[in-house]
TITOR-251199 format. One record per residue (C-alpha): residue number from 1; y, x, z. Coordinates in nm, 2 decimals. Example, Ala and Ser with C-alpha at 12.3 -4.5 7.8 and 13.67 -1.06 7.14 Angstrom:
// TITOR-251199
<num->1; Y->-0.45; X->1.23; Z->0.78>
<num->2; Y->-0.11; X->1.37; Z->0.71>
This chain:
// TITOR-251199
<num->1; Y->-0.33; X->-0.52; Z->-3.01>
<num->2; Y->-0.13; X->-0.49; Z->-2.71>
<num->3; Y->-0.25; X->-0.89; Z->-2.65>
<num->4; Y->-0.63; X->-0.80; Z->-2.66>
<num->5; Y->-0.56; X->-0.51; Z->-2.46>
<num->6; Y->-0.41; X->-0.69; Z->-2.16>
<num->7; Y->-0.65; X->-0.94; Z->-2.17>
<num->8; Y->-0.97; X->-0.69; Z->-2.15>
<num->9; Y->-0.79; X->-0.55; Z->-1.84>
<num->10; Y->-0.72; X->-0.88; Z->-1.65>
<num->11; Y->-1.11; X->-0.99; Z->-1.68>
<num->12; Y->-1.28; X->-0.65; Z->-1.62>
<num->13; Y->-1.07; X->-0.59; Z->-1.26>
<num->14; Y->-1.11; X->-1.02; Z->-1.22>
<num->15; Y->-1.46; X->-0.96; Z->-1.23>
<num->16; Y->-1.51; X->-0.61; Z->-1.03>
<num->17; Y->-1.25; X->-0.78; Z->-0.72>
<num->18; Y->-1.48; X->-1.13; Z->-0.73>
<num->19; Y->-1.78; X->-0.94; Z->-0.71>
<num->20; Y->-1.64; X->-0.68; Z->-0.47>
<num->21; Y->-1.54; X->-1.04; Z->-0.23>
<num->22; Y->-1.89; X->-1.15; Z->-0.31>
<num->23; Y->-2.04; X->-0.84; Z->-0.16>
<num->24; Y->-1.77; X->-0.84; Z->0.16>
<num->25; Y->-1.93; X->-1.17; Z->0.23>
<num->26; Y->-2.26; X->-1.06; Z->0.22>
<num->27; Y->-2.18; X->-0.76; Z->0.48>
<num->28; Y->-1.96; X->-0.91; Z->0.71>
<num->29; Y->-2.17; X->-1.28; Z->0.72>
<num->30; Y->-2.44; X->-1.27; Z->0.53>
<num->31; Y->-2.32; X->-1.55; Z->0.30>
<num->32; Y->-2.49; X->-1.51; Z->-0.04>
<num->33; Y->-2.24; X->-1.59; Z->-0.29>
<num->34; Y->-2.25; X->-1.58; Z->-0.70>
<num->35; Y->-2.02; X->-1.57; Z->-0.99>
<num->36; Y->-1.96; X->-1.92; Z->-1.22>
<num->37; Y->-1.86; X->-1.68; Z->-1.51>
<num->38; Y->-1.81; X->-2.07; Z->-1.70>
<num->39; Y->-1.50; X->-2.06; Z->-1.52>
<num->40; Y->-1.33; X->-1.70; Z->-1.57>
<num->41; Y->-0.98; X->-1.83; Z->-1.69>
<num->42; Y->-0.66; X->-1.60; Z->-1.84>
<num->43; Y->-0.31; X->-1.78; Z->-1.77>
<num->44; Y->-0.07; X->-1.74; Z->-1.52>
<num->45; Y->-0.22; X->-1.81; Z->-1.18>
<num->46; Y->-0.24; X->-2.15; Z->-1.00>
<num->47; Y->-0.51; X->-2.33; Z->-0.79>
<num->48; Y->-0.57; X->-2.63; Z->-0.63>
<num->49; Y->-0.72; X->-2.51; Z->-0.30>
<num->50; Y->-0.51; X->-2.56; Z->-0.02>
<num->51; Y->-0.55; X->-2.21; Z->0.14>
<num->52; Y->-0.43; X->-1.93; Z->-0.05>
<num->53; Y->-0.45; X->-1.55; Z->0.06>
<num->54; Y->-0.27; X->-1.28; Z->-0.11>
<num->55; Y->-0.24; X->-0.93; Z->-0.17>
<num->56; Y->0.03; X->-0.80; Z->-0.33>
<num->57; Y->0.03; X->-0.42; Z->-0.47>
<num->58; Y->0.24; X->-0.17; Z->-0.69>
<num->59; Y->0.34; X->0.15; Z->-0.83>
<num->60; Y->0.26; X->0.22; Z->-1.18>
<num->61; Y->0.19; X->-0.15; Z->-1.23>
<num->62; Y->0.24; X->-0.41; Z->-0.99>
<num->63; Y->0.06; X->-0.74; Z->-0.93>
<num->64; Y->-0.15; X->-0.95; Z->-0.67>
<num->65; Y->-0.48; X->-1.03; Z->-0.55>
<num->66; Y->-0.55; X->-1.44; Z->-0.49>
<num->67; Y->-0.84; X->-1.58; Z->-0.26>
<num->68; Y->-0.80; X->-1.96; Z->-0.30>
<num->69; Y->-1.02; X->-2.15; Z->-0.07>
<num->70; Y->-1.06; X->-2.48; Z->0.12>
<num->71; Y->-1.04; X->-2.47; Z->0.50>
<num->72; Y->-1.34; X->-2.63; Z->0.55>
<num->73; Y->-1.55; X->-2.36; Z->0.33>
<num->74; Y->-1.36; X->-2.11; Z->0.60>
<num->75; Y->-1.44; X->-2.31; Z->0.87>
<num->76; Y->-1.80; X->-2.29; Z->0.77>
<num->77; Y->-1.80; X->-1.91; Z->0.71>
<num->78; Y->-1.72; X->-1.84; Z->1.05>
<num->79; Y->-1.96; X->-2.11; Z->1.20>
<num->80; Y->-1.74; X->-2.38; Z->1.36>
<num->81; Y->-1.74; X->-2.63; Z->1.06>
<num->82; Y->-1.77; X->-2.97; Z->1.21>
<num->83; Y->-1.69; X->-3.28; Z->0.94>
<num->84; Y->-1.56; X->-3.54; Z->1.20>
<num->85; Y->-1.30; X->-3.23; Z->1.32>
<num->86; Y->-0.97; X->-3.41; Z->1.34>
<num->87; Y->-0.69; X->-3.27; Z->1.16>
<num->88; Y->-0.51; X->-3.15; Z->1.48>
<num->89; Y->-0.81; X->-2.94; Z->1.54>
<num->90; Y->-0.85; X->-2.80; Z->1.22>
<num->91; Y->-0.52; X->-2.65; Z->1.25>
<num->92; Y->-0.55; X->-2.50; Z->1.63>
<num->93; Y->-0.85; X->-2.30; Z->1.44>
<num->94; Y->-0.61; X->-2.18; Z->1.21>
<num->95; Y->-0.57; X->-1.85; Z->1.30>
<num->96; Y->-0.91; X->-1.79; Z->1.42>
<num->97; Y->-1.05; X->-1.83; Z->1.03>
<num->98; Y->-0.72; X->-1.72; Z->0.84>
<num->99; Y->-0.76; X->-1.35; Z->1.03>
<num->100; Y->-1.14; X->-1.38; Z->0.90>
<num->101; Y->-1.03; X->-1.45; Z->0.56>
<num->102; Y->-0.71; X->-1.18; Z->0.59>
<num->103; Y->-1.03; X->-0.96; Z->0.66>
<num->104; Y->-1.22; X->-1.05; Z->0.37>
<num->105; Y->-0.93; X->-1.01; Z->0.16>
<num->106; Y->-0.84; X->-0.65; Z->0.28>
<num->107; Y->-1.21; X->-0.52; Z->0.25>
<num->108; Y->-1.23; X->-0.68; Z->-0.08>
<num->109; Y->-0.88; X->-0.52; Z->-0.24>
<num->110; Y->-0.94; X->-0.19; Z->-0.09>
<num->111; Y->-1.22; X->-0.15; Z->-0.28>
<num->112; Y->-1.13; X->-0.35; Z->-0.60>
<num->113; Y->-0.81; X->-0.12; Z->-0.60>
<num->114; Y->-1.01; X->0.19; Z->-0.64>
<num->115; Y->-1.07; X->0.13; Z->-0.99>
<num->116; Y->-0.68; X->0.03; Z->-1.08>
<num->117; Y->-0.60; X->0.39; Z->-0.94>
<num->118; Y->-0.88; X->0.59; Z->-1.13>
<num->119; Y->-0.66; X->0.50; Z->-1.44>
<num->120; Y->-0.33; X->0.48; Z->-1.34>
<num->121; Y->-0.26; X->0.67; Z->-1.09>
<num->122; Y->-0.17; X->0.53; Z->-0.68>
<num->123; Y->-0.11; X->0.21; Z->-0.57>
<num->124; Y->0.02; X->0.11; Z->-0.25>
<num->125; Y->-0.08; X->-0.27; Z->-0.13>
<num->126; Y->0.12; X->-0.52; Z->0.16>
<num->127; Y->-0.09; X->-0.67; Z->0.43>
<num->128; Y->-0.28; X->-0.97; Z->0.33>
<num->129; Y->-0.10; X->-1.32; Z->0.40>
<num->130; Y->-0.23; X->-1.65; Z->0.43>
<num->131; Y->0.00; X->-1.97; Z->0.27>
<num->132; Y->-0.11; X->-2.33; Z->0.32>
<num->133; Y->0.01; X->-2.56; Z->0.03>
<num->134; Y->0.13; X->-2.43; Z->-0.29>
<num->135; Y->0.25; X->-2.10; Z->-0.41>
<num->136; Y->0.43; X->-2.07; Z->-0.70>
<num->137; Y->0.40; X->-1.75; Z->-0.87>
<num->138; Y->0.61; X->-1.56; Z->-1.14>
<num->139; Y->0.46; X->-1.66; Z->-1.53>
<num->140; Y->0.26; X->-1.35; Z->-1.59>
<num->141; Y->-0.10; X->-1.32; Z->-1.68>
<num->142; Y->-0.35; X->-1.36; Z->-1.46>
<num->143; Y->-0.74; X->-1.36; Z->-1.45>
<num->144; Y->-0.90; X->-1.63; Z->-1.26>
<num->145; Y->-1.28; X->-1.70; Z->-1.16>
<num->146; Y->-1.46; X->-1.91; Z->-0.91>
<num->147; Y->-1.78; X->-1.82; Z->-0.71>
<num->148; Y->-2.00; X->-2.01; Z->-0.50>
<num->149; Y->-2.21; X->-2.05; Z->-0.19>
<num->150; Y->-2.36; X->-2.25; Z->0.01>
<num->151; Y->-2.05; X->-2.28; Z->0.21>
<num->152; Y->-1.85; X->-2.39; Z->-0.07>
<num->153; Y->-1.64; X->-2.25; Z->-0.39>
<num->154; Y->-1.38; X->-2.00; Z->-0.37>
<num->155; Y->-1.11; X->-1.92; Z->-0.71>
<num->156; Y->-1.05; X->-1.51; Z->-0.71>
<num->157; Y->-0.75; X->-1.43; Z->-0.91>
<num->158; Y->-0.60; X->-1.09; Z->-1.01>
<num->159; Y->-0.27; X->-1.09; Z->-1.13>
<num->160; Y->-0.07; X->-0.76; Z->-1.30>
<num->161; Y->0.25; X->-0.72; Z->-1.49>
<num->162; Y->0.23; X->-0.50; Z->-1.70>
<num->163; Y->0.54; X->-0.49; Z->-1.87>
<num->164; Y->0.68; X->-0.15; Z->-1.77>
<num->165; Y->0.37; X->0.04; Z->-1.86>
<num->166; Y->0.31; X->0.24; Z->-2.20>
<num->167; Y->-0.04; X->0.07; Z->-2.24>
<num->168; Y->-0.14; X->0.34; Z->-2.57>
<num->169; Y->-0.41; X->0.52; Z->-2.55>
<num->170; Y->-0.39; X->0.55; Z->-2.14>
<num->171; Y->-0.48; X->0.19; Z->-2.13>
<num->172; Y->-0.74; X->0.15; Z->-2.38>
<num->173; Y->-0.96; X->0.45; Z->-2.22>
<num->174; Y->-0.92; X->0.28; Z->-1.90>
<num->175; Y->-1.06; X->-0.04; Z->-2.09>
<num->176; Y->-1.39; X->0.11; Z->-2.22>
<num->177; Y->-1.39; X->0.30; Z->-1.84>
<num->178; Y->-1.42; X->0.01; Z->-1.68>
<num->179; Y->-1.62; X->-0.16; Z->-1.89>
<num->180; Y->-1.86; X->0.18; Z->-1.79>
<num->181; Y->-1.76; X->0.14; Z->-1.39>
<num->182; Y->-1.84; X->-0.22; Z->-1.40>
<num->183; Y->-2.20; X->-0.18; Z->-1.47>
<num->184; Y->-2.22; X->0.12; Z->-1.23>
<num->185; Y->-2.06; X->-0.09; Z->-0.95>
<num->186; Y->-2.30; X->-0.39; Z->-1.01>
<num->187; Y->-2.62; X->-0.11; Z->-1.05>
<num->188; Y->-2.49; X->0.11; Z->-0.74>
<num->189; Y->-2.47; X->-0.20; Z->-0.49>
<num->190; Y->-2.80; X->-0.36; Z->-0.60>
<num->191; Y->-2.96; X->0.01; Z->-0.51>
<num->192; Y->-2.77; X->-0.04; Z->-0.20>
<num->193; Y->-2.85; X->-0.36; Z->-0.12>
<num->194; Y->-3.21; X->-0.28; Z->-0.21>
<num->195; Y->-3.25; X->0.06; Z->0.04>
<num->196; Y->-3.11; X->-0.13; Z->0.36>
<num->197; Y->-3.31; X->-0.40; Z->0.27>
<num->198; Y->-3.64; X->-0.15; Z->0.26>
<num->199; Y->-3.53; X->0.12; Z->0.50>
<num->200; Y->-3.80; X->0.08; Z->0.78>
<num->201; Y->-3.58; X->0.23; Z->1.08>
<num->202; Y->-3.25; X->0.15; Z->1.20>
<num->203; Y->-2.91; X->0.29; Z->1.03>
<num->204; Y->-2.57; X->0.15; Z->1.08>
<num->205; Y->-2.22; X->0.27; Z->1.03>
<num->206; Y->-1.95; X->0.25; Z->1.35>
<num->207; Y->-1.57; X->0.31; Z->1.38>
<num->208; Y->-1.37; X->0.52; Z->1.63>
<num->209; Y->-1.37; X->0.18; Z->1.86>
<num->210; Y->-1.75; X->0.17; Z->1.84>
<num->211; Y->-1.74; X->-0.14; Z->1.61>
<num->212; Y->-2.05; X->-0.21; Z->1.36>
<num->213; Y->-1.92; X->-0.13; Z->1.01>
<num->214; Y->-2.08; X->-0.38; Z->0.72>
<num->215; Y->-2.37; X->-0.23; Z->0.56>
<num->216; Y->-2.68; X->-0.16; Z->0.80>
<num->217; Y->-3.06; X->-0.22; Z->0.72>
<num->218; Y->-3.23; X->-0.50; Z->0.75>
<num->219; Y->-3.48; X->-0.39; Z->1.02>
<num->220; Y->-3.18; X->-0.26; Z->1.26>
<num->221; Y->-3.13; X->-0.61; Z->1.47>
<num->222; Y->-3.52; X->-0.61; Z->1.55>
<num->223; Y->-3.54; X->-0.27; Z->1.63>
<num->224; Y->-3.30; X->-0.25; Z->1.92>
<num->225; Y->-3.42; X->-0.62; Z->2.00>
<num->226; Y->-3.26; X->-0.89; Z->1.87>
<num->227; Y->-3.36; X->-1.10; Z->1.59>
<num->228; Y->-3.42; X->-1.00; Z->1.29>
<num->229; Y->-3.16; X->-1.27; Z->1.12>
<num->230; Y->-2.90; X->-1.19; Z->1.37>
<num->231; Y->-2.57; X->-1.06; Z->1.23>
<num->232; Y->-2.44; X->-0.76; Z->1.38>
<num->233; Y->-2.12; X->-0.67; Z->1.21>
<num->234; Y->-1.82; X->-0.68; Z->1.36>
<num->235; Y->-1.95; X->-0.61; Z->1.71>
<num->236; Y->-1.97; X->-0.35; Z->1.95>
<num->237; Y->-2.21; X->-0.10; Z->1.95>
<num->238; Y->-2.32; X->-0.08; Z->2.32>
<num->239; Y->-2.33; X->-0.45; Z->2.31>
<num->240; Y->-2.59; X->-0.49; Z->1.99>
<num->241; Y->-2.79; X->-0.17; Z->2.10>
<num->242; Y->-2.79; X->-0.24; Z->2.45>
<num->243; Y->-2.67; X->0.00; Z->2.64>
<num->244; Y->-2.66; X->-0.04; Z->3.00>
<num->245; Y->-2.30; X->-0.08; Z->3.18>
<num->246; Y->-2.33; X->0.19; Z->3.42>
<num->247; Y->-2.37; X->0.44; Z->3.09>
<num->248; Y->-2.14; X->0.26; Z->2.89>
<num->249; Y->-1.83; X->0.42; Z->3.01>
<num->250; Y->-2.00; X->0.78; Z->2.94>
<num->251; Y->-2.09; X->0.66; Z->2.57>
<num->252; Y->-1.72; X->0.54; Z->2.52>
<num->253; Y->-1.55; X->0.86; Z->2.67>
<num->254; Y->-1.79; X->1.08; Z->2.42>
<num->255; Y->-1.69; X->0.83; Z->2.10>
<num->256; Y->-1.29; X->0.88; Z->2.19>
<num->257; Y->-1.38; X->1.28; Z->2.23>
<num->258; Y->-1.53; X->1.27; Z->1.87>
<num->259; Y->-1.32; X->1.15; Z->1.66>
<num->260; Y->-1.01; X->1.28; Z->1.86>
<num->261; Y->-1.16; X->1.66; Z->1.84>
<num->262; Y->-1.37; X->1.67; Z->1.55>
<num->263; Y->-1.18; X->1.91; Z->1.37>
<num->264; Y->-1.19; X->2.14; Z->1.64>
<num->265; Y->-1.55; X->2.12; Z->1.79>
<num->266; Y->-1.85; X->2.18; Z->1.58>
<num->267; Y->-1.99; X->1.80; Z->1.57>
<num->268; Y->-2.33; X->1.98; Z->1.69>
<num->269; Y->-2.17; X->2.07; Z->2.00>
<num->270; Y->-1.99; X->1.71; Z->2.04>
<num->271; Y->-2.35; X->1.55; Z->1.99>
<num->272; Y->-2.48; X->1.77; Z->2.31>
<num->273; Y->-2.19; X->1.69; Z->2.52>
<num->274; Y->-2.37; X->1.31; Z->2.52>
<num->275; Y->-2.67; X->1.44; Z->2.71>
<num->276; Y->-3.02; X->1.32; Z->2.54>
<num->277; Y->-2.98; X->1.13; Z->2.26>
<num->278; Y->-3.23; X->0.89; Z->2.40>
<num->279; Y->-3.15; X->0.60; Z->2.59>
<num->280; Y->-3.36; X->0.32; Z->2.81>
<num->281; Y->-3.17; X->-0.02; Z->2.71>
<num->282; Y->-3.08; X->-0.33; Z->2.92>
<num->283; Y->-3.39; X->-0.46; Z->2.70>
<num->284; Y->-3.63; X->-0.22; Z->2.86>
<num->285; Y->-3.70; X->-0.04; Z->2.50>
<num->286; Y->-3.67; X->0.32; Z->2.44>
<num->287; Y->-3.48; X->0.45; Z->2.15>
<num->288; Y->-3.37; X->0.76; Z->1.98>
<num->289; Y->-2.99; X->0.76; Z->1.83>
<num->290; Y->-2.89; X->1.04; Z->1.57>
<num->291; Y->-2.56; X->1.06; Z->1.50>
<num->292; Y->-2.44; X->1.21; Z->1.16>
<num->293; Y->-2.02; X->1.24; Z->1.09>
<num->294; Y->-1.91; X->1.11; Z->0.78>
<num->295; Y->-1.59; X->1.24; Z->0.72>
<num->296; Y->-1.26; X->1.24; Z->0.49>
<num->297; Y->-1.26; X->1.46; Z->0.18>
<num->298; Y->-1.06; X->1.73; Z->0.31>
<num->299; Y->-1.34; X->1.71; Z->0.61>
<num->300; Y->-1.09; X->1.73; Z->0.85>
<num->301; Y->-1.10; X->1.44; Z->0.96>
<num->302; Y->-1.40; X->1.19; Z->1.11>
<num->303; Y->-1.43; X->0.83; Z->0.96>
<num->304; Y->-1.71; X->0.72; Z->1.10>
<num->305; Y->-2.02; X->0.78; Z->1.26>
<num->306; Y->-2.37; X->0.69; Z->1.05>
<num->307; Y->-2.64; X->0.59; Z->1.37>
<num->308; Y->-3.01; X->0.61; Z->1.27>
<num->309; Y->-3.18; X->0.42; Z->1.58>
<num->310; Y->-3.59; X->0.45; Z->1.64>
<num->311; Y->-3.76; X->0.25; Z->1.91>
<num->312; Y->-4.02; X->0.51; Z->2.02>
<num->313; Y->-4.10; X->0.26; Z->2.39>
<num->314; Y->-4.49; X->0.26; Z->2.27>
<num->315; Y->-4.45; X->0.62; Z->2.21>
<num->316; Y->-4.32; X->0.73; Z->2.56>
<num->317; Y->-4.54; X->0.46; Z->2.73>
<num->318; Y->-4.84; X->0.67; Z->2.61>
């Protein structure tokens, strides 16, 4: 019993964090990327990829996250792939595409590790780390699956020991729970994925530094002006919307104001204390930016900020 039981848990959260790096790649690169469910594995974790990046996590139960990739498919991901690289070179880029892939790795446990606390209470997890070579890792079970893209293959593994947990009843409702979550995950980001896609305005999320969050629509890169294939996650707002320098300082000194006094100014007030929430960009187009907080669940505290951009140029050139 206790066998089957384990063994449900190590593929359900193998599955939910591959699909969870699946969709991190999709938002921060738009690299499409698919599950080879012919390879989900349950044995105690090795790979023979020479880059592997960890997470490791505890309280309740303790374990570890694997990403297990070439360094070629990472050199790819981040554009700067080039097969007659010499070997000398490919390790000078080493920490330009290991922080890429530390990134990946912390978007993807953060949200993988949502469902492990829904059942079993907090978890705390270290820092990703990147190793070059092999890793060898304590004999406890692990769940291990590949997935593919055009840049290459890429092992996920999810390993947990579970040995100082009363699995019971307590384990086996998590079981058919995520069985339940698993199909709500998939169902919820294909409704995302399908909204940005058809949302006919611009919407994107920013931080408190003014970087673009993953996750915008598709139309957003035309409308301010770029094109429409560009990527713009990961860069700065001003930049991608094109905001002029001279009002650039203004914008930045009103983004530090709202997130630093959110709790004690109405945000309606902290939107007026931008002037017009219309600008003229460096691209001579006119557009409309509304600003809506999305906040913590105490709502005391500001997150980030959801943009909806309109160009409305034809509009004020009438």
């Amino acid at each position: 019993m206790y066998e089957n039981e384990q063994n449900g848990y190590l593929k359900a959260n193998t599955i939910i964090f591959a699909q969870n790096v699946a969709q991190s790649l999709a938002d921060m690169v738009g690299a499409e990327f698919s599950l080879r469910k012919d390879t989900l594995r349950e044995k105690p974790f090795s790979t023979s990829y020479g880059m592997i990046a960890s997470i490791h996590f505890f309280g309740s139960i303790q374990g570890e996250y694997f990403l297990c990739l070439n360094d070629a498919v990472a050199l790819r991901l981040i554009d700067s792939y080039d097969p007659s690289m010499p070997p000398e070179k490919v390790r000078e880029l080493r920490e330009t595409y290991s922080g890429f892939i530390k990134e990946l790795l912390n978007l993807s446990v953060g949200i993988s590790i949502v469902e492990l606390e829904k059942s079993l209470g907090d978890l705390t997890f270290t820092p990703a780390q990147v190793i070059y070579g092999e890793l060898e890792t304590a004999k406890i079970p692990s769940g291990n699956i590949e997935i593919e893209g055009i840049a290459g293959k890429m092992q996920c593994g999810f390993s947990v020991n579970l040995a100082n947990v009363k699995i019971g009843q307590k384990l086996e409702d998590a079981l058919k729970d995520l069985e339940k979550k698993t199909s709500e995950v998939r169902d919820g980001q294909r409704n995302i994925a399908h909204i940005l896609q058809a949302l006919p305005i611009g919407l994107l999320f920013i931080d408190a530094s003014g970087t673009i969050l993953p996750g915008y629509s598709k139309v957003t890169p035309a409308v301010v002006g770029l094109p429409e294939e560009e990527t713009i996650t990961g860069r700065a707002f001003a930049e991608v919307v094109g905001i002029s320098d001279a009002r650039e300082p203004e914008w930045r000194t009103w983004l530090s104001l709202a997130f630093e006094k959110y709790e004690e100014i109405p945000f309606k007030d902290l939107k007026d204390l931008y002037g017009p929430n219309e600008i003229r960009t460096i691209r001579d187009r006119v557009l409309t930016l509304n600003w809506s907080p999305i906040v913590d669940e105490g709502e005391t505290c500001l997150k980030k900020l959801l943009v909806v951009i309109d160009d409305v140029t034809k509009q004020r050139e009438l």
